[in-house]
C-alpha positions in Angstrom: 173.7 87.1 48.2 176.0 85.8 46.2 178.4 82.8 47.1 182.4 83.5 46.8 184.0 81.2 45.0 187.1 78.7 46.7 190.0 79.2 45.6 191.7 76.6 43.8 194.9 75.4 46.3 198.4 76.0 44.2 199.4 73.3 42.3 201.6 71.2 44.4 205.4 70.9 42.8 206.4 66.8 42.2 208.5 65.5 44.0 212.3 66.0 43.4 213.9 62.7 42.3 216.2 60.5 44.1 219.7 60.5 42.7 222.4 58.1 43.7 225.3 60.2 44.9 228.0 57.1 43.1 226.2 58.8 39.9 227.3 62.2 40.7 230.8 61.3 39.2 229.5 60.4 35.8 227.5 63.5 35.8 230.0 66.0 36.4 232.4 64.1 33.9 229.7 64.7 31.2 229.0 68.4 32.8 232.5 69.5 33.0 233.5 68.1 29.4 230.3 70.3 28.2 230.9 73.6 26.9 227.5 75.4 28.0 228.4 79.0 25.9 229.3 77.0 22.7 225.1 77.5 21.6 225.3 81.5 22.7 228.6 82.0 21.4 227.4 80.3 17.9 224.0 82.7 18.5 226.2 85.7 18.7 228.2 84.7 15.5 225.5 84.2 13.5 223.8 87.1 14.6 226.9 89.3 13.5 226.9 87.8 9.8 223.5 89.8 9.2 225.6 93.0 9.9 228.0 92.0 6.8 227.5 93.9 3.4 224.9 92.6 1.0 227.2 91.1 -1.6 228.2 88.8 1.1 225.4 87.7 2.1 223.8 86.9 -1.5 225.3 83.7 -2.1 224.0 82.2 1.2 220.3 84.3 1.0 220.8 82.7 -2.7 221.1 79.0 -1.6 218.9 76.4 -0.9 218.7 74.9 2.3 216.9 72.1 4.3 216.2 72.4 7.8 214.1 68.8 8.7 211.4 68.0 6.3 211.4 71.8 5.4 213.0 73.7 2.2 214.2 77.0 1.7 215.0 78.1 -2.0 217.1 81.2 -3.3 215.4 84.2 -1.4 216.8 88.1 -1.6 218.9 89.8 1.0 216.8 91.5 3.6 217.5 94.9 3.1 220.1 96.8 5.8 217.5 98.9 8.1 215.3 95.3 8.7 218.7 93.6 9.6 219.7 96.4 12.1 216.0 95.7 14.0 216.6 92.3 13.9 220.4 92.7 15.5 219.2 94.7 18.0 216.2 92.7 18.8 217.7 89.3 18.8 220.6 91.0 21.1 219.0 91.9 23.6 217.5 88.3 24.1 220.7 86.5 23.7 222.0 88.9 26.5 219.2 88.2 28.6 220.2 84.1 28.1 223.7 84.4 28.9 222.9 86.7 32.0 220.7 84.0 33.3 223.3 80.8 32.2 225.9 83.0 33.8 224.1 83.0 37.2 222.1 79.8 37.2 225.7 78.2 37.0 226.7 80.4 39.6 224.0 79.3 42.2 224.6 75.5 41.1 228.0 75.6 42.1 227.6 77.6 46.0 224.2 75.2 46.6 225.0 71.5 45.5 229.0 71.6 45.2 228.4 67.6 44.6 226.7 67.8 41.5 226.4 71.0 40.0 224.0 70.4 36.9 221.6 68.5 39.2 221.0 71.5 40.9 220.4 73.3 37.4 217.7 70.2 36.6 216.1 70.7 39.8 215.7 74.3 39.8 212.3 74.6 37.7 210.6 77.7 39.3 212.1 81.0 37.5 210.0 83.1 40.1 212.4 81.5 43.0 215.3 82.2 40.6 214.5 86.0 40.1 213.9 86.2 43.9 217.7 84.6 44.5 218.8 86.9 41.9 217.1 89.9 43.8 218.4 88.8 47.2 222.1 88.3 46.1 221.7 92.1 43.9 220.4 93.5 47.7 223.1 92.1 50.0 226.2 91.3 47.4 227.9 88.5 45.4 230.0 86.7 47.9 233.8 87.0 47.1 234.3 83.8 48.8 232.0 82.3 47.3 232.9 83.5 43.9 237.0 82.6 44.7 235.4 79.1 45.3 233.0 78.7 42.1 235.2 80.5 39.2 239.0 80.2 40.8 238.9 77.0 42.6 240.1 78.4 46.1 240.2 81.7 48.6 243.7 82.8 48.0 246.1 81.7 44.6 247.9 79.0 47.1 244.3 77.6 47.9 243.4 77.4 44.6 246.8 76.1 43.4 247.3 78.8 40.6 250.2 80.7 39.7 248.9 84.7 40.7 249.6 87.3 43.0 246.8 88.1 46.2 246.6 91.4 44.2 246.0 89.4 40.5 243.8 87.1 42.2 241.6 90.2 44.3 240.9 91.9 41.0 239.7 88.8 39.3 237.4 88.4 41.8 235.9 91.5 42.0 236.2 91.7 38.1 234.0 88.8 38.5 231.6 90.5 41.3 230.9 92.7 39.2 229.9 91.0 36.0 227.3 88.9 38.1 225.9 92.1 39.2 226.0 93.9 35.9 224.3 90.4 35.1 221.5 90.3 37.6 221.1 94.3 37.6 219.8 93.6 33.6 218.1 90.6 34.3 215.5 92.3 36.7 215.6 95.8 35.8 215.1 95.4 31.4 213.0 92.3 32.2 210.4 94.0 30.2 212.7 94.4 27.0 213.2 90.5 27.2 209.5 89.9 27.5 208.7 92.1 24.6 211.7 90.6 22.1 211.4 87.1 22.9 207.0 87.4 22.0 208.0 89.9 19.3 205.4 92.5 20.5 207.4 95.4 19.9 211.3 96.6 18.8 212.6 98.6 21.2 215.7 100.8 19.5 218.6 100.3 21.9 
């Protein structure tokens, strides 16, 4: 008869560090100062360059360059069908980034109000993000909650800005509905991320 094997018990998570809240001030300086799209937005630019023509792109494909300890001499213009794959490719995980930044600030802001990017440090496990993701697709974005996070208040006079209650209802659900265009994507083309980001397959959008 043959002996079943134990099962290993889950690893156990370490502990999540101690933070003095008189430090939370210094971190939000530095957070809010930050501009966390700046790296997507450049991705996105760059990205769009490879959709110029070919004479504009010779004399930077016909530089050299130095990236660290490595050099790149004068190398042709990919030609315009590889560039389209690697547009649409490259898109599609750039899109999956900024759904996930969009979101992951989103959740830092309604769960530790205090300190913001220490709840983005201390959320590690993207299983338990998905599953947020999934429970806030089922039941709904909070309006509230999203007045608070992106508008600073419920109402324009709670939030100090100059708009109407009509302005300021359309933002929000303008806003509703980007989060759930954002998670709808996230968990439903998962599978387009995956393949993209190992480069196991093109997928022609």
């Amino acid at each position: 008869m043959a002996k079943s094997r134990a099962k290993k018990p889950p690893p156990t998570k370490p502990p999540t560090p101690a933070v003095a809240r008189q430090v939370f001030s210094e971190l939000n300086a530095t957070f809010y100062t930050a501009d966390p799209g700046e790296f997507l937005t450049m991705r996105v630019e760059a990205l769009s360059l490879m959709a110029a023509p070919d004479e504009a792109l010779a004399a930077s494909f016909g530089s050299e360059r130095t990236i660290g300890a490595t050099q790149f001499g004068s190398m042709p213009v990919p030609d315009a069908e590889a560039r389209q794959r690697y547009i649409q490719t490259e898109a599609v995980i750039i899109f999956h980034h900024a759904a996930e930044l969009v979101l992951r600030l989103f959740f830092a802001h309604t769960e530790r109000e205090t300190c913001p990017w220490f709840a983005m440090a201390a959320s590690t496990s993207f299983a338990d993000f998905k599953d947020k993701v999934a429970k806030s697709l089922d039941a709904g974005f909070d309006r509230v909650e999203i007045a608070m996070v992106f508008l600073g208040g419920t109402d324009p006079k709670d939030a100090a800005i100059g708009a109407t209650e009509e302005e300021f209802s359309e933002t929000v659900e303008a806003i509703r509905q980007l989060l759930h265009f954002a998670a709808y994507r996230l968990l439903k083309e998962s599978f387009l991320y995956n393949a993209s980001k190992h480069g196991l397959t093109a997928v022609q959008l």
